[in-house]
TITORVO-633379 format. One record per residue (C-alpha): x, y, z; residue in three letters; residue number from 1. Coordinates in nm, 3 decimals, padded with zeros to 5 digits, always signed. Each point is the difference from the previous one (the first is absolute). Layout:
BEGIN
pt xx->X	yy->Y	zz->Z	r->ALA	k->NUM
...
# end
This chain:
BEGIN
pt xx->-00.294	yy->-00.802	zz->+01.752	r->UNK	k->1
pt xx->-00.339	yy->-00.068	zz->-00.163	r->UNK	k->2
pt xx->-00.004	yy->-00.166	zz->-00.377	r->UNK	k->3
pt xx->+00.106	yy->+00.269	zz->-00.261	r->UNK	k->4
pt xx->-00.310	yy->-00.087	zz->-00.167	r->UNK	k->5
pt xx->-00.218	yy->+00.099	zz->+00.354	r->UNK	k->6
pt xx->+00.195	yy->+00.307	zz->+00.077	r->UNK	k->7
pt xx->-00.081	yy->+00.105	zz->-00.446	r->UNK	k->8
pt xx->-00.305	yy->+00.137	zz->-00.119	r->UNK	k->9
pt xx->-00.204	yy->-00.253	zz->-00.154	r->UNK	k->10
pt xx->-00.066	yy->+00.196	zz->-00.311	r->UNK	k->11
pt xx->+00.417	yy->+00.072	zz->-00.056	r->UNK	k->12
pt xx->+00.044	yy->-00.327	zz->+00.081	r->UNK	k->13
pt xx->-00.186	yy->-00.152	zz->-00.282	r->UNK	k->14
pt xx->+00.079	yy->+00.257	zz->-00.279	r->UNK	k->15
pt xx->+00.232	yy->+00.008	zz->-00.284	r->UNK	k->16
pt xx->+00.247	yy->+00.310	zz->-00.013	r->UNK	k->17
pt xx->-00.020	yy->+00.177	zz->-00.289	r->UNK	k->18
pt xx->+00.284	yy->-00.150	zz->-00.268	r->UNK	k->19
pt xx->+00.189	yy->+00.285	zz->-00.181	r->UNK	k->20
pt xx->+00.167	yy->-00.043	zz->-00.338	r->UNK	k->21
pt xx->+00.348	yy->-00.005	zz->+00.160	r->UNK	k->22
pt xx->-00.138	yy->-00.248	zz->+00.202	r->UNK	k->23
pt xx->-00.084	yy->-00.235	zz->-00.263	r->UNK	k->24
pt xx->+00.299	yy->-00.030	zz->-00.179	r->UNK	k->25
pt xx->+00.270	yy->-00.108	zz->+00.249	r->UNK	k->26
pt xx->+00.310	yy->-00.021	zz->-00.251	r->UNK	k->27
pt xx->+00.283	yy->+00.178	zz->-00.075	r->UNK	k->28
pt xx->+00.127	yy->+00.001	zz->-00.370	r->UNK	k->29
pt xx->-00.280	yy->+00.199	zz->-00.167	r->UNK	k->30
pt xx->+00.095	yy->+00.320	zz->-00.133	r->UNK	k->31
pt xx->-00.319	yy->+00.085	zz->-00.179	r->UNK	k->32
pt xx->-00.289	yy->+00.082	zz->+00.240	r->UNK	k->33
pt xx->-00.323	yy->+00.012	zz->-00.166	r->UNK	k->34
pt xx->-00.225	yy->-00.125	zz->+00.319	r->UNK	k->35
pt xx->-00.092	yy->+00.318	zz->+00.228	r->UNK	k->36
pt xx->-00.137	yy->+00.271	zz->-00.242	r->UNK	k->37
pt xx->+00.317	yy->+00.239	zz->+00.108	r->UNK	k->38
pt xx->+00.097	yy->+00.258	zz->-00.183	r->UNK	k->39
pt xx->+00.322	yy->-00.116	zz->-00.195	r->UNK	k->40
pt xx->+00.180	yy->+00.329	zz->-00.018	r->UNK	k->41
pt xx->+00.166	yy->+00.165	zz->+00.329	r->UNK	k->42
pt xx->+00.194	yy->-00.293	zz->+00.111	r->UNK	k->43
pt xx->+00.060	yy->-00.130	zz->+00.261	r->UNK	k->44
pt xx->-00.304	yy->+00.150	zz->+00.194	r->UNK	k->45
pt xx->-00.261	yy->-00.054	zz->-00.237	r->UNK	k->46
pt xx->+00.016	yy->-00.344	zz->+00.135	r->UNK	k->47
pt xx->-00.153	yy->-00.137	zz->+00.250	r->UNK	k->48
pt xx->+00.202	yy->-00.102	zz->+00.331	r->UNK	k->49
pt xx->+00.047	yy->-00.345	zz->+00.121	r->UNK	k->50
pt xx->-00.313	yy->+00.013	zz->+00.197	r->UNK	k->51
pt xx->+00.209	yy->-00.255	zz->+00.306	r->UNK	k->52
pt xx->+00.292	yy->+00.185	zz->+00.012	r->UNK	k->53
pt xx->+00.178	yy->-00.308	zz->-00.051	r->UNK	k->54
pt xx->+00.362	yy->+00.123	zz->-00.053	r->UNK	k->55
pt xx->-00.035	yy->+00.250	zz->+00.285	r->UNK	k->56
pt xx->-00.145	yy->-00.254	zz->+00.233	r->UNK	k->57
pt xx->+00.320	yy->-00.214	zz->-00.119	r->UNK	k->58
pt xx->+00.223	yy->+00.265	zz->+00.136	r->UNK	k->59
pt xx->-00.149	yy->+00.090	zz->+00.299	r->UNK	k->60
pt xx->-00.057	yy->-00.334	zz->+00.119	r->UNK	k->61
pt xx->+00.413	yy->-00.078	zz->+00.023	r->UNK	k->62
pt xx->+00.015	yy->+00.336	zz->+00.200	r->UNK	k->63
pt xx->-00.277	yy->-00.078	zz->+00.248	r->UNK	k->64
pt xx->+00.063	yy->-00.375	zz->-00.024	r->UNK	k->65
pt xx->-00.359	yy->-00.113	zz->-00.075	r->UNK	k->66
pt xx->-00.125	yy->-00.221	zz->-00.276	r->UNK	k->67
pt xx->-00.162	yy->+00.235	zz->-00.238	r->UNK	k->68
pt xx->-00.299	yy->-00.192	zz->-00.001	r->UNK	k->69
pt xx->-00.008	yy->+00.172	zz->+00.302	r->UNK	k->70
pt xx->+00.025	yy->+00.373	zz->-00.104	r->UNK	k->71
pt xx->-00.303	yy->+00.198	zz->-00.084	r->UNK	k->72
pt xx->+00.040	yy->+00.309	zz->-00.156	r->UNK	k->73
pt xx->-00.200	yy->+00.331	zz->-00.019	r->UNK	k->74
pt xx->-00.105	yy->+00.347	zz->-00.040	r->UNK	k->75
pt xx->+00.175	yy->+00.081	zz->+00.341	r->UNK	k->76
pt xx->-00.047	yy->-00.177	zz->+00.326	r->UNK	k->77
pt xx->-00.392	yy->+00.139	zz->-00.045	r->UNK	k->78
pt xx->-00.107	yy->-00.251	zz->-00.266	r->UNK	k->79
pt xx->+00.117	yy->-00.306	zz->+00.199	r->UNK	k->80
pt xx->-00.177	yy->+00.179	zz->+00.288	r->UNK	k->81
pt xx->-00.322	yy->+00.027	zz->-00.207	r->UNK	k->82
pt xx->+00.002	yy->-00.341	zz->-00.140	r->UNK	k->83
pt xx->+00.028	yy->-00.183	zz->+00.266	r->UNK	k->84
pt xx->-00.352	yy->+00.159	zz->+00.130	r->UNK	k->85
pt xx->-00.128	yy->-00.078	zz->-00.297	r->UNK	k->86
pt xx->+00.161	yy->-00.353	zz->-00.025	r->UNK	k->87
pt xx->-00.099	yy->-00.098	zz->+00.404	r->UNK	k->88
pt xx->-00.270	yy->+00.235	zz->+00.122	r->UNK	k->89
pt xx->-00.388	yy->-00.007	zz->-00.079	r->UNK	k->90
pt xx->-00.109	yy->+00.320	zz->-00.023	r->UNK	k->91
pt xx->-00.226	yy->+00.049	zz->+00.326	r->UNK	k->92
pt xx->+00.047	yy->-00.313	zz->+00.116	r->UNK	k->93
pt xx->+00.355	yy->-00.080	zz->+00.087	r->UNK	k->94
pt xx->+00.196	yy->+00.273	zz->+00.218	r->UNK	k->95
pt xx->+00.394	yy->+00.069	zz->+00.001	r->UNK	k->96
pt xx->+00.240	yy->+00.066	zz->+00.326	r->UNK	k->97
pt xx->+00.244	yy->+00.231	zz->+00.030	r->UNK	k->98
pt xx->+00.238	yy->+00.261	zz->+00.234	r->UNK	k->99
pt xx->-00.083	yy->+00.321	zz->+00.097	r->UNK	k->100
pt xx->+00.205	yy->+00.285	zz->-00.073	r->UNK	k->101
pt xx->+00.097	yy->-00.156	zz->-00.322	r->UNK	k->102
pt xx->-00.015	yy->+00.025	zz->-00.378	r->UNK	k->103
pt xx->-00.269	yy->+00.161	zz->-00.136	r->UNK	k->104
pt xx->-00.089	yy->-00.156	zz->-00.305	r->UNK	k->105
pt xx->-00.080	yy->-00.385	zz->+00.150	r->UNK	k->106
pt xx->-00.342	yy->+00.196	zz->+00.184	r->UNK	k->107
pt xx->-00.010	yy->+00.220	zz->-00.429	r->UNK	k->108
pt xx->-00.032	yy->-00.389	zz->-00.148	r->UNK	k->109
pt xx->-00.238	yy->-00.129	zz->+00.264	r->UNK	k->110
pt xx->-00.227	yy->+00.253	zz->-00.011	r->UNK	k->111
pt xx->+00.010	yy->+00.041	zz->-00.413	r->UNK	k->112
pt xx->-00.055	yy->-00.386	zz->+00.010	r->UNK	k->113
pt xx->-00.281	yy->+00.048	zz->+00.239	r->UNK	k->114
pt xx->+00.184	yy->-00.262	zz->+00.286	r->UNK	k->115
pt xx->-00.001	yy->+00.056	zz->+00.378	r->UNK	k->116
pt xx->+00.305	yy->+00.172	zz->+00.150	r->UNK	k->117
pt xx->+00.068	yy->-00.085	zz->+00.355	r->UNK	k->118
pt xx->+00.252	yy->+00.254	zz->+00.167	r->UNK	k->119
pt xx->+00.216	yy->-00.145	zz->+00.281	r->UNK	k->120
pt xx->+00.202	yy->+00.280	zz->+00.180	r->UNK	k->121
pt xx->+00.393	yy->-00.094	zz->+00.049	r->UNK	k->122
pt xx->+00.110	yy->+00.039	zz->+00.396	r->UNK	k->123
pt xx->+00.089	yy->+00.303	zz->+00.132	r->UNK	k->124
pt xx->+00.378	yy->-00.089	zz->-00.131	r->UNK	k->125
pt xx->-00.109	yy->-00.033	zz->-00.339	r->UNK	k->126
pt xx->+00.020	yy->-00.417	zz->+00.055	r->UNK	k->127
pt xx->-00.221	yy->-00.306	zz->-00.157	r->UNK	k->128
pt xx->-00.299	yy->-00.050	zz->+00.200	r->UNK	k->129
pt xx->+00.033	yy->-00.374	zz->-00.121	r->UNK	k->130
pt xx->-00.316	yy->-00.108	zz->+00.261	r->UNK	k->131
pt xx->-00.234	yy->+00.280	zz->-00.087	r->UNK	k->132
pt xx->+00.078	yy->+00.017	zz->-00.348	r->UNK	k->133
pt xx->-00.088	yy->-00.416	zz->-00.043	r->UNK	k->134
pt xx->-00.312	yy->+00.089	zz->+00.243	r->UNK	k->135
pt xx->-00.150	yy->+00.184	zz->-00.277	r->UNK	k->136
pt xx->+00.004	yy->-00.231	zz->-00.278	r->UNK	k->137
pt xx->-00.245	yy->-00.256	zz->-00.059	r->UNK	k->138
pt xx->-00.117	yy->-00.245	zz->-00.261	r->UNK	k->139
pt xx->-00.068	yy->+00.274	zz->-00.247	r->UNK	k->140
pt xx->+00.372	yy->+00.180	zz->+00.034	r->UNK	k->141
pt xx->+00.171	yy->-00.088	zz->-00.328	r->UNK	k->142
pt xx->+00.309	yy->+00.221	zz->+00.052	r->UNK	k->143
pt xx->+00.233	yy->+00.171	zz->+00.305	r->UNK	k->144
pt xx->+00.191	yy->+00.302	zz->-00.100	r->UNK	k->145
pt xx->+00.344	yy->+00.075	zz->+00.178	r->UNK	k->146
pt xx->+00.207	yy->+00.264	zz->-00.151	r->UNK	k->147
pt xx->+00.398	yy->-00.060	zz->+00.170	r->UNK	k->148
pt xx->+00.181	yy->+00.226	zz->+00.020	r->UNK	k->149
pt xx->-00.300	yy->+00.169	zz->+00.042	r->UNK	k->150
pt xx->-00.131	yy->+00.329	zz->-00.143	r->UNK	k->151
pt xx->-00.052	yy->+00.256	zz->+00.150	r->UNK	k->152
pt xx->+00.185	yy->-00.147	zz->+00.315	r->UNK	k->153
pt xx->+00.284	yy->-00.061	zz->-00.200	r->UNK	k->154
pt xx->+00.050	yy->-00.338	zz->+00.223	r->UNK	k->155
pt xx->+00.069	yy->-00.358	zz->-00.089	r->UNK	k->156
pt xx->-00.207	yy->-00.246	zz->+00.209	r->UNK	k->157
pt xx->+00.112	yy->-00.302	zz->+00.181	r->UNK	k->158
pt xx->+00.069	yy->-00.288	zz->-00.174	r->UNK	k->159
pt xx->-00.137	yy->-00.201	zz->+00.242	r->UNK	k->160
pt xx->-00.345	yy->+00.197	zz->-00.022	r->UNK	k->161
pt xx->-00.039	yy->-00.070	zz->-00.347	r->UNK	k->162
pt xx->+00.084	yy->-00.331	zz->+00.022	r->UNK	k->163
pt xx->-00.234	yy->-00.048	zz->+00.301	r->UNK	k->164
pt xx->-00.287	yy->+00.119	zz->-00.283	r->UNK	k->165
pt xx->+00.119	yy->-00.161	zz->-00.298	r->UNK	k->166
pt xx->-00.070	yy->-00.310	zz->+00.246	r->UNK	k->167
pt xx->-00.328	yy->+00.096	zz->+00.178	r->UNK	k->168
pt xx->-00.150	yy->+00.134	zz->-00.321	r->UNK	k->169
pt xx->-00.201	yy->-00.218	zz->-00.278	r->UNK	k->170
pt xx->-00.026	yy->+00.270	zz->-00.272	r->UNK	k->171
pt xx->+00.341	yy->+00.132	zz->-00.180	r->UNK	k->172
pt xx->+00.223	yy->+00.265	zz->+00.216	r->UNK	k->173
pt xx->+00.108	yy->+00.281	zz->-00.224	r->UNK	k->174
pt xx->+00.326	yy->+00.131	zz->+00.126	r->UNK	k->175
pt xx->+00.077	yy->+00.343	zz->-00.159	r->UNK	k->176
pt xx->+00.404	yy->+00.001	zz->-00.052	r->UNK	k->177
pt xx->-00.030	yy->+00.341	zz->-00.174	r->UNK	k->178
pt xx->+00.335	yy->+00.123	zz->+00.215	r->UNK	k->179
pt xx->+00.114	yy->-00.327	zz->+00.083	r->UNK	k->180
pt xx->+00.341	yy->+00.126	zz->-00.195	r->UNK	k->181
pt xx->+00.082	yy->+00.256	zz->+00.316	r->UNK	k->182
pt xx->-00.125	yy->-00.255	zz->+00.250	r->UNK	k->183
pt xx->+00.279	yy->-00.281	zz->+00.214	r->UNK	k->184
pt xx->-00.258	yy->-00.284	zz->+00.012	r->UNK	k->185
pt xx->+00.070	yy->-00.206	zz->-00.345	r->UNK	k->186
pt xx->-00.334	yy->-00.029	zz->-00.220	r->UNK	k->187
pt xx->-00.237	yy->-00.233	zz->+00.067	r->UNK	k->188
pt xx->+00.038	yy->-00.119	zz->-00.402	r->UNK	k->189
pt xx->+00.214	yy->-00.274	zz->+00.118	r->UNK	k->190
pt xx->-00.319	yy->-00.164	zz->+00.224	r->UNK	k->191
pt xx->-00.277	yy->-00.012	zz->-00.271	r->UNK	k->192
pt xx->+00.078	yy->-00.364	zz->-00.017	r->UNK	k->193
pt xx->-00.051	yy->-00.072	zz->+00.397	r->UNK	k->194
pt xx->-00.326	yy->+00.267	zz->-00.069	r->UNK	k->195
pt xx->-00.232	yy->-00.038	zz->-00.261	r->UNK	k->196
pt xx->-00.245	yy->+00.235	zz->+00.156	r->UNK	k->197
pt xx->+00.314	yy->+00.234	zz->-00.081	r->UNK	k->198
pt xx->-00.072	yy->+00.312	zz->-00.231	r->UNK	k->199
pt xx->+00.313	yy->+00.191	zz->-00.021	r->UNK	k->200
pt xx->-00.013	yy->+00.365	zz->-00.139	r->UNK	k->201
pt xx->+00.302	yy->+00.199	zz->-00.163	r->UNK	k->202
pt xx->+00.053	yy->+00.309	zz->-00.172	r->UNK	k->203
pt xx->+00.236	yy->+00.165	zz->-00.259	r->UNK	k->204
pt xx->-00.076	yy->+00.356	zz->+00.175	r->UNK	k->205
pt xx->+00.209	yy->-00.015	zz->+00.274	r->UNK	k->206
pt xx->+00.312	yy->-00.123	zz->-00.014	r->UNK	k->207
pt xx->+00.038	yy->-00.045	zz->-00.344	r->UNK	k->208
pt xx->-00.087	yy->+00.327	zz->-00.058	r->UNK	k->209
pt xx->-00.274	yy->-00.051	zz->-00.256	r->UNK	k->210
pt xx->-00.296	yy->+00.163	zz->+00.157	r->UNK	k->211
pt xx->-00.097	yy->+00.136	zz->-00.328	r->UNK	k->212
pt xx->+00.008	yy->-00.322	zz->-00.200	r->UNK	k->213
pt xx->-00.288	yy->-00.155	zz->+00.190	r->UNK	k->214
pt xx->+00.148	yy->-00.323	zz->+00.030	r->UNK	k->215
pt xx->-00.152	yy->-00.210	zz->+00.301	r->UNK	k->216
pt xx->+00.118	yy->-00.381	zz->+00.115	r->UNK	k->217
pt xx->-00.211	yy->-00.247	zz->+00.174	r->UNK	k->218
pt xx->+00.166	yy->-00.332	zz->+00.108	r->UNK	k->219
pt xx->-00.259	yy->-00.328	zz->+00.075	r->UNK	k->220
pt xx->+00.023	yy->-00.368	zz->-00.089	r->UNK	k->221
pt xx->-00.083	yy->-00.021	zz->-00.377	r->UNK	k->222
pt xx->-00.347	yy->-00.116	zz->+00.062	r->UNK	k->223
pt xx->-00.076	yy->+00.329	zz->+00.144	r->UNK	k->224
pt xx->+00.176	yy->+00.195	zz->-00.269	r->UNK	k->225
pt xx->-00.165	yy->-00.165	zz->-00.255	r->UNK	k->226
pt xx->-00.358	yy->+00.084	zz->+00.149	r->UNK	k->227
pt xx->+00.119	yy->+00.338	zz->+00.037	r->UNK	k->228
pt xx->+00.148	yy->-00.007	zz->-00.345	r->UNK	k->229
pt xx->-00.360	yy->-00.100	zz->-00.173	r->UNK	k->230
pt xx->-00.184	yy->+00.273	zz->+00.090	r->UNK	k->231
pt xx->+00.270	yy->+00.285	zz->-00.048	r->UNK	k->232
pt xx->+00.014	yy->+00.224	zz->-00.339	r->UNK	k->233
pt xx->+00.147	yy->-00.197	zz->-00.296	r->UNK	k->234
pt xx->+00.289	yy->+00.292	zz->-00.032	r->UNK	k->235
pt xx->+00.019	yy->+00.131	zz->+00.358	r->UNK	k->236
pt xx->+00.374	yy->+00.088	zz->-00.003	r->UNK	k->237
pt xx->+00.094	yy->+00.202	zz->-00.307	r->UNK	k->238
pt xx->+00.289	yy->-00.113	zz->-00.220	r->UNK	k->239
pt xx->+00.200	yy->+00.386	zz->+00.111	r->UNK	k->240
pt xx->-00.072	yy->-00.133	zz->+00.377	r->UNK	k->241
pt xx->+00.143	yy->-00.333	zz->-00.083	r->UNK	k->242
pt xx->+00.294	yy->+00.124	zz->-00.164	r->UNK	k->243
pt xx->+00.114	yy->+00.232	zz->+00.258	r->UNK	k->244
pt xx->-00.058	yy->-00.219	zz->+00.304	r->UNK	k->245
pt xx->+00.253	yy->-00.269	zz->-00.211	r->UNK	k->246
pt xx->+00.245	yy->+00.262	zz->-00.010	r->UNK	k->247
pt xx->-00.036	yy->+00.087	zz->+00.386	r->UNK	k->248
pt xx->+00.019	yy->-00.392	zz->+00.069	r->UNK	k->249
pt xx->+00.331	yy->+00.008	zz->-00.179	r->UNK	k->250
pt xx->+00.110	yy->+00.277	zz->+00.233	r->UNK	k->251
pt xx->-00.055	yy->-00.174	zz->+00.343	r->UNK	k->252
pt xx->+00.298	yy->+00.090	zz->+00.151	r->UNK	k->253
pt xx->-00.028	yy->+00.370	zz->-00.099	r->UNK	k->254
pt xx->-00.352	yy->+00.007	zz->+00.198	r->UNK	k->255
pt xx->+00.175	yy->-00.183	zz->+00.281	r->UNK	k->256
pt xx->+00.187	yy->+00.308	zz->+00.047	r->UNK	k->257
pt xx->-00.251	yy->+00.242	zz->-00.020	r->UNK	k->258
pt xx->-00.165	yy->-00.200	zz->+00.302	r->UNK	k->259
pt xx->+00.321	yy->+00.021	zz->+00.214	r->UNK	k->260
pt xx->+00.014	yy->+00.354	zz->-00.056	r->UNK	k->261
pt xx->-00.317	yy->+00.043	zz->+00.075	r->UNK	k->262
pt xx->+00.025	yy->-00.188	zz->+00.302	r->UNK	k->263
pt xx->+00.244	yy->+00.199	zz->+00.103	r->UNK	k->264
pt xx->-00.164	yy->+00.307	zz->-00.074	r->UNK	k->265
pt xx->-00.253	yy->-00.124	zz->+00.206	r->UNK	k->266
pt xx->+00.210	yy->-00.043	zz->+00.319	r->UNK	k->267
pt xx->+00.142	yy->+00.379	zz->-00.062	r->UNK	k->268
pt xx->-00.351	yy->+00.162	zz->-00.036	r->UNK	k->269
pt xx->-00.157	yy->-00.225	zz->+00.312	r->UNK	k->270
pt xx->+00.307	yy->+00.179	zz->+00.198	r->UNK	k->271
pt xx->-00.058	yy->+00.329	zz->-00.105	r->UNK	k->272
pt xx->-00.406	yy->+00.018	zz->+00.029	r->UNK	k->273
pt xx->+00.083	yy->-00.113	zz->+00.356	r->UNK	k->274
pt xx->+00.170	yy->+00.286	zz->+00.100	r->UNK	k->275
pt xx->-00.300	yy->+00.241	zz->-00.132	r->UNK	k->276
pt xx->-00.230	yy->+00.184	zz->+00.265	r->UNK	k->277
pt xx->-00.321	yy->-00.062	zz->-00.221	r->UNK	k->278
pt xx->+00.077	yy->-00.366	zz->-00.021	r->UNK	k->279
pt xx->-00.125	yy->-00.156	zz->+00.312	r->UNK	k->280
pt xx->+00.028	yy->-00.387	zz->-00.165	r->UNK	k->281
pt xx->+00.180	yy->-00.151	zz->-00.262	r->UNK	k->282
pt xx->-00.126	yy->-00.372	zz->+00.019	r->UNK	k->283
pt xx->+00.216	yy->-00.319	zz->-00.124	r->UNK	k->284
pt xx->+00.002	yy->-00.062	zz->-00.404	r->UNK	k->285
pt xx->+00.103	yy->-00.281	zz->-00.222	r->UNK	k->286
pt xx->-00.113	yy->+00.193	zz->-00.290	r->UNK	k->287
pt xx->+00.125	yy->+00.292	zz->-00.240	r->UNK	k->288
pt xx->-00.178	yy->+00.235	zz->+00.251	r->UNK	k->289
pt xx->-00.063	yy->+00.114	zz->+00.325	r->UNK	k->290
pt xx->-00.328	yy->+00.064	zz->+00.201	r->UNK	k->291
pt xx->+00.087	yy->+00.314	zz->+00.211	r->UNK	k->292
pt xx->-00.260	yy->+00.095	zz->+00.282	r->UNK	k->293
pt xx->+00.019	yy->+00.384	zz->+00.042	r->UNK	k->294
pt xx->-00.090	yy->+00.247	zz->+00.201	r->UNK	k->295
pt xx->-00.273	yy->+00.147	zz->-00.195	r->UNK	k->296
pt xx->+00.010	yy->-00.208	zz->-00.313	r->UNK	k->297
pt xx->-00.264	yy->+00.213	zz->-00.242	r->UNK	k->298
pt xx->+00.188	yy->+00.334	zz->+00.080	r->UNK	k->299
pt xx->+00.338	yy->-00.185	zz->-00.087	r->UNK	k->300
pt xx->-00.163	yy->-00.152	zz->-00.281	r->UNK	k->301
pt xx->-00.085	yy->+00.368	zz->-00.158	r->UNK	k->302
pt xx->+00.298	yy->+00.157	zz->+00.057	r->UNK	k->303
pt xx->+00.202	yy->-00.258	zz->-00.219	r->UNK	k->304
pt xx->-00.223	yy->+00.066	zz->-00.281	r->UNK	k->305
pt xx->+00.069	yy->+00.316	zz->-00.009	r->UNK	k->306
pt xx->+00.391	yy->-00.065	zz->+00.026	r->UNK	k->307
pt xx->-00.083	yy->-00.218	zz->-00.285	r->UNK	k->308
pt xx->+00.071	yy->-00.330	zz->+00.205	r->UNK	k->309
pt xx->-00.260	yy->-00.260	zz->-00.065	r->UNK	k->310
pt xx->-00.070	yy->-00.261	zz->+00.302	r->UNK	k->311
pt xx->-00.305	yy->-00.197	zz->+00.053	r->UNK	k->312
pt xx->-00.218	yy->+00.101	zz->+00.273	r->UNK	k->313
pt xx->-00.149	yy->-00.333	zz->+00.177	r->UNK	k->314
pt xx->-00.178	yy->+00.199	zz->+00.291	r->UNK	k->315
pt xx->-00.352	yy->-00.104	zz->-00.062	r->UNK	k->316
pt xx->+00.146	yy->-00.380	zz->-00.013	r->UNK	k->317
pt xx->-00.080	yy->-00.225	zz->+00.252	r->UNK	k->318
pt xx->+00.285	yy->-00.044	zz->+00.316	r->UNK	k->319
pt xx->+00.189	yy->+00.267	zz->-00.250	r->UNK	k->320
pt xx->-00.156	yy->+00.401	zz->+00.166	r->UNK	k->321
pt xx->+00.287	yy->+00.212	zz->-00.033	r->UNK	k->322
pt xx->+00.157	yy->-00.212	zz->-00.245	r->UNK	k->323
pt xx->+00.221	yy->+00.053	zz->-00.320	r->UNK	k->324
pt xx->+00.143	yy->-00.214	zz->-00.274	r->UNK	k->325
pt xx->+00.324	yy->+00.116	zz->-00.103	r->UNK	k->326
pt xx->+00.126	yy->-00.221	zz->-00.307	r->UNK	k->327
pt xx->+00.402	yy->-00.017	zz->+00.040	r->UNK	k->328
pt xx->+00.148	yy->+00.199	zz->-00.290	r->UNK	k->329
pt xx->+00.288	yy->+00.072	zz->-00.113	r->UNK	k->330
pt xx->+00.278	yy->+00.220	zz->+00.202	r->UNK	k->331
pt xx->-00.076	yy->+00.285	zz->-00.135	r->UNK	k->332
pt xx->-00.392	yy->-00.003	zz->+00.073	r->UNK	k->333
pt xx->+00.065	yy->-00.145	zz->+00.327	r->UNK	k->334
pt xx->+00.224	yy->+00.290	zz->+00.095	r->UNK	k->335
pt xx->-00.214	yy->+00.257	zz->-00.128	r->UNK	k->336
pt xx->-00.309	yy->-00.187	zz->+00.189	r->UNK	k->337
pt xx->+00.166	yy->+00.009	zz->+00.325	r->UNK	k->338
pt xx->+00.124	yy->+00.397	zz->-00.060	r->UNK	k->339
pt xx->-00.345	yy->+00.049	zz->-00.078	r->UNK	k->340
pt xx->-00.122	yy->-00.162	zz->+00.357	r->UNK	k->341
pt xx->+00.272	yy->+00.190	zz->+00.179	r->UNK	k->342
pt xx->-00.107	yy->+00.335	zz->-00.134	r->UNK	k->343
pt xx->-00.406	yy->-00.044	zz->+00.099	r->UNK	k->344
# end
């Protein structure tokens, strides 16, 4: 890996994030806050939230085993996404790397932040091309994007591809762990210490159930959080998202069985598509979905809408013509999915 301070932008490098009034005072017996020109009726959310989510970080830290140091947290996965262009890249200058079919919103942030995207198509069995995809960096690539499990795909890489690039690369290797929670391969949280050209990204969307929260994690050595931390939004998790991802946290177990069930939902619905004339291909998933090749997948597409199932239709994707993305639901919507299928 190059020096953090190569791989930053010289002008985030040298700054001084902005200091909040909650960040000033760092103590905890005051009862009479006079300091941040808040309102002092409506408690408790006239007041400002703690601006680094340091109880949250607290809690999620013993569940993921990090320090929490470690833990950045933001406005969904997105923000972390977004700041680290804006952390690493110089606009028109540096360039990114990623996989291709895969989450749109790396190729959104590169292209807001004005930064090269270089596409590298997956193999024909939706595998790391570990060779090509180190062929086109060069001494301007400050980041390499790898969603596992991937989306749309729905599958989880080998370990010893992304390994083989967290070695062979110089800038920082963003792994995307959005479904990581459905997936058999342990997270790659545990190796940040072996990598610290390791980015790791998290969500409370999928299997915690929390899409609506916006509550993203990223996971880096505390150097890189901290960069990433002084050029965020002094409040960019609000004190109703903070609250309710604490109470999830305490419920771990609870979401734990939501993912088996899911899991197993999954297995029931893979079976069942299988056996459907207009399915032609359901491929291998480690996620909470399933990419279905049909046999005409715009015409399928249409006629769920107007049975008032909703799928995503990935047929203008790259390696994905023909293609669905079913999300696994719950019985019930799986059932009346397949019905659906069998009635076309």
């Amino acid at each position: 890996m190059k020096p953090l301070q190569e791989l930053t932008r010289a002008n985030v490098w040298r700054m001084e994030p902005y200091s909040s009034a909650r960040d000033d005072y760092k103590g905890s017996t005051a009862s009479v806050f006079l300091d941040a020109n808040e309102n002092p009726y409506n408690t408790p959310i006239n007041r400002y939230p703690d601006p680094r989510q340091g109880e949250l970080k607290v809690e999620i830290a013993k569940i993921k085993k990090v320090d929490p140091a470690q833990i950045f947290l933001g406005n969904g996965s997105d923000e972390a996404i977004d700041l680290l262009f804006r952390a690493f890249c110089e606009p028109r200058i540096d360039n990114v790397v990623a996989i291709n079919p895969t989450y749109g919103m790396y190729q959104v942030c590169a292209e807001t932040n004005d930064v090269e995207y270089r596409k590298v198509n997956l193999t024909d069995d939706f595998q790391l091309p570990v060779k090509a995809l180190l062929a086109a960096t060069d001494d301007h690539t400050k980041l390499l994007f790898v969603c596992s499990p991937n989306n749309p795909t729905g599958n989880d890489f080998r370990l010893s591809d992304m390994e083989q690039l967290l070695h062979g690369f110089e800038g920082l290797v963003v792994i995307d762990e959005a479904y990581i929670d459905f997936a058999e391969r342990p997270s790659l949280l545990a190796r940040l210490q072996e990598f610290p050209n390791l980015v790791v990204l998290q969500t409370f969307s999928k299997a915690w159930g929390c899409a609506a929260i916006r509550l993203g994690m990223a996971f880096a050595s505390a150097e890189i959080v901290d960069i990433m931390s002084k050029i965020k939004y002094p409040y960019n998790v609000n004190l109703l998202t903070q609250r309710e991802a604490l109470g999830m946290v305490h419920r771990h177990y609870e979401v734990e069985r939501w993912v088996k069930s899911l899991k197993e939902e999954r297995t029931q619905l893979i079976a069942e598509l299988k056996k459907l004339p207009v399915v032609e291909q359901v491929f291998p998933t480690d996620a909470n979905f399933v990419l279905v090749r049909g046999t005409d997948a715009v015409a399928i597409y249409n006629y769920l809408v107007g049975c008032g199932i909703i799928v995503r239709n990935r047929h203008s994707v790259t390696l994905c013509g023909n293609c669905l993305r079913i999300t696994v639901g719950t019985r019930i919507e799986n059932e009346r999915l397949i019905e659906a299928l069998k009635n076309m």
